[in-house]
TORGULUM-709833 format. One record per residue: x negated, z, y of N, C-alpha, C, O in turn; chain; residue in one letter. Coordinates in pm, whole numbers. Layout:
N
      n.X      n.Z      n.Y     ca.X     ca.Z     ca.Y      c.X      c.Z      c.Y      o.X      o.Z      o.Y   unit   code
        X        Z        Y        X        Z        Y        X        Z        Y        X        Z        Y      A      A
...
***
This chain:
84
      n.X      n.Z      n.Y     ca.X     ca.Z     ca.Y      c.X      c.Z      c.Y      o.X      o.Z      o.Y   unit   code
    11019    29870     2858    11034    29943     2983    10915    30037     3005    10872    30048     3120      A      X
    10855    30107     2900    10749    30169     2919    10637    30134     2968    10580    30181     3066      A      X
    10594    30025     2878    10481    29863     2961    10494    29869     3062    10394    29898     3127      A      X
    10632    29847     3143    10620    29813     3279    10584    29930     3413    10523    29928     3520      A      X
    10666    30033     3328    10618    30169     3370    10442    30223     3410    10396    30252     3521      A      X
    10386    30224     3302    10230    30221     3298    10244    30110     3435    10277    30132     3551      A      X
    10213    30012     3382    10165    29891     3421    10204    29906     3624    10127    29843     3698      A      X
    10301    29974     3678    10333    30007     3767    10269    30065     3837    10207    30034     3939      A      X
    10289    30213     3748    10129    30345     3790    10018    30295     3839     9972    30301     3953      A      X
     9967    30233     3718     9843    30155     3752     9801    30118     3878     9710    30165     3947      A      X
     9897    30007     3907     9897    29961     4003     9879    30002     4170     9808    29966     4264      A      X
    10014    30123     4142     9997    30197     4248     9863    30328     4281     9834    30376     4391      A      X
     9819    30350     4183     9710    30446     4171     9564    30369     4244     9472    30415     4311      A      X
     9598    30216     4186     9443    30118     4217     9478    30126     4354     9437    30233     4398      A      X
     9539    30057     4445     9664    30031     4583     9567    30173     4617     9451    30169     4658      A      X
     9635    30276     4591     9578    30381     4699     9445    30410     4729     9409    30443     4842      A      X
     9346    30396     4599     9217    30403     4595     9151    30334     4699     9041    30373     4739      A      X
     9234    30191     4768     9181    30125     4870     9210    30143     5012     9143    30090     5101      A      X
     9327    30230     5037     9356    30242     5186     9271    30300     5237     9198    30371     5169      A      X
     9248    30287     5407     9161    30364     5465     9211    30452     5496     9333    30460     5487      A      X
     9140    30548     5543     9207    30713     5598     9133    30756     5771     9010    30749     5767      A      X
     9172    30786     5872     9113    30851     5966     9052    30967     5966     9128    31054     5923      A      X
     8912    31021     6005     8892    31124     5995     8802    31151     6129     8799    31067     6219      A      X
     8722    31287     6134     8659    31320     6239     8513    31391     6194     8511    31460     6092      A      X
     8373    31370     6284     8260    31430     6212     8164    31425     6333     8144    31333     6412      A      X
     8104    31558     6327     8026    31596     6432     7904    31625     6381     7885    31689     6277      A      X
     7797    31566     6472     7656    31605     6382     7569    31554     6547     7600    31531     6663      A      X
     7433    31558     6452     7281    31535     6563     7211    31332     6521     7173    31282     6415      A      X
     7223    31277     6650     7185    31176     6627     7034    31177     6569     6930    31211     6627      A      X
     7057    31124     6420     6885    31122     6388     6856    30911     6460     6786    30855     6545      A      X
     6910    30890     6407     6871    30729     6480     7019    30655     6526     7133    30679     6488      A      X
     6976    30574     6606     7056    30496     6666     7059    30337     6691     7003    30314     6799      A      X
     7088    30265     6653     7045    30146     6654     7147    30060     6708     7244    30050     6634      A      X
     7153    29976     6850     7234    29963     6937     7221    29790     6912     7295    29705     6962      A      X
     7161    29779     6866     7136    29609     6810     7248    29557     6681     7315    29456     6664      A      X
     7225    29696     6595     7294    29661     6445     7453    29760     6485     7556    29726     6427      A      X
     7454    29844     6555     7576    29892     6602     7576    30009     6528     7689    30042     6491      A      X
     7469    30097     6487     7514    30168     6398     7405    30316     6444     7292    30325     6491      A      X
     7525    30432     6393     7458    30588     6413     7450    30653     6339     7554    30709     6304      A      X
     7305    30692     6260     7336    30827     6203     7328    30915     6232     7283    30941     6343      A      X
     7378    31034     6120     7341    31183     6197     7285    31243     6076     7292    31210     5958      A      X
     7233    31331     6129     7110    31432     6094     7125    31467     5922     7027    31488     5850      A      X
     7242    31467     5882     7283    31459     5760     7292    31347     5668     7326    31354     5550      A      X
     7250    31216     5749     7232    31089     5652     7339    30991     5662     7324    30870     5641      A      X
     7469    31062     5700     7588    30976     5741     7576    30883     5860     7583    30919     5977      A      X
     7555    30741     5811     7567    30650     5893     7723    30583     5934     7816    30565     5856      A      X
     7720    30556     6070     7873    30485     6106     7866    30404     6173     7792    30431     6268      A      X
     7926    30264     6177     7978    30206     6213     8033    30160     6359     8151    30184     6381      A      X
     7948    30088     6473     8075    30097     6552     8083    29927     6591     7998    29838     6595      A      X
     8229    29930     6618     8259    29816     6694     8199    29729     6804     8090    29778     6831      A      X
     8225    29613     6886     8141    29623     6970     8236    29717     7135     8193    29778     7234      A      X
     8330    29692     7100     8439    29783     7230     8339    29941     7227     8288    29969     7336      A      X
     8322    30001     7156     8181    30117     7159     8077    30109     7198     8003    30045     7123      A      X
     8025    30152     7297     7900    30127     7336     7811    30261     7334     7824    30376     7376      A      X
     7712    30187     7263     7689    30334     7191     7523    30324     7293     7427    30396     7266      A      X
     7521    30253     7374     7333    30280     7488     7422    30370     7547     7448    30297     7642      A      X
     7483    30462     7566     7530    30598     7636     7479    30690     7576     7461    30795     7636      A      X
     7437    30676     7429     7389    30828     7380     7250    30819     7346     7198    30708     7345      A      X
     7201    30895     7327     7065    30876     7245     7011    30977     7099     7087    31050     7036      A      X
     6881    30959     7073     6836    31043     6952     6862    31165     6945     6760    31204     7002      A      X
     6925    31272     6916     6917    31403     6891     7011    31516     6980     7024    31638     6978      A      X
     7070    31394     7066     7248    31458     7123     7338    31443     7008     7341    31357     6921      A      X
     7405    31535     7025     7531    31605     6958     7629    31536     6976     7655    31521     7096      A      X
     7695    31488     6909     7831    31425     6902     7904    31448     6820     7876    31520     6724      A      X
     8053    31374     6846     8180    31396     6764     8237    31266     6792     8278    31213     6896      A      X
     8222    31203     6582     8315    31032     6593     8406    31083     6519     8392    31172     6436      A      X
     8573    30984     6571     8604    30946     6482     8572    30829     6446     8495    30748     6497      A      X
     8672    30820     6305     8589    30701     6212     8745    30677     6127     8844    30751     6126      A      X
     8722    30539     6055     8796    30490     5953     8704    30512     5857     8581    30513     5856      A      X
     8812    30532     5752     8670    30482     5615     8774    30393     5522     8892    30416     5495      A      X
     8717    30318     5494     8761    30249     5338     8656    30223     5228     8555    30158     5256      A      X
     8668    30251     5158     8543    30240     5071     8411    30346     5133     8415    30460     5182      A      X
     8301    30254     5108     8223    30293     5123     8129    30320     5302     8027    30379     5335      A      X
     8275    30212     5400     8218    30178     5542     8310    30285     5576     8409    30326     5515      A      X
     8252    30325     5699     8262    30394     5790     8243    30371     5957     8142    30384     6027      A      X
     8402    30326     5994     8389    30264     6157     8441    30330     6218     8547    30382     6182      A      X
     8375    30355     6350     8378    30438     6482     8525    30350     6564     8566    30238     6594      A      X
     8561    30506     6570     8658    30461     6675     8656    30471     6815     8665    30383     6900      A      X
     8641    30619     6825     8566    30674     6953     8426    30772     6890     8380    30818     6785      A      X
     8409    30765     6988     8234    30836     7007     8243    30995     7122     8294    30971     7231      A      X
     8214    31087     7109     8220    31155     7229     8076    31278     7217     8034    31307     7105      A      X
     8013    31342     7343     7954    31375     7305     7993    31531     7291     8100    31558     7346      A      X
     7921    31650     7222     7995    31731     7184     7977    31892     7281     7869    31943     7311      A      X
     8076    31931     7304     8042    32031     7383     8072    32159     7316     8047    32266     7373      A      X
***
């Protein structure tokens, strides 16, 4: 019973390590690249967007606020807004 116990934990501990989580992050567009779909900001954090995002609305060095999914190591845009 103990085996199975561990062996359970485990399991459930690995399981969570993979869900994604929603979050929110505001920064300064350092580049933008509307070809590969993707934005960073001024801090190095690159994201992700879909193609339903259209990201030729913003440009280099406006202020924004994404949310985002993350799982792992990706990071996808949900909405985009710019920041006031």
């Amino acid at each position: 019973m103990r085996m199975f116990t561990c062996a359970a934990l485990t399991s459930a501990l690995m399981g969570a390590a993979t869900v994604a989580y929603a979050a929110d992050a505001s920064g300064t567009i350092k580049n933008l690249n509307a070809t590969a779909d993707t934005i960073t900001f001024d801090n190095g954090s690159t994201y992700m967007a879909p193609k339903s995002v259209n990201l030729t609305n913003f440009k280099v060095g406006e202020k924004v606020t994404v949310s985002y999914t993350k799982s792992g190591d990706k990071m996808d845009i949900t909405s985009i807004k710019p920041t006031t």
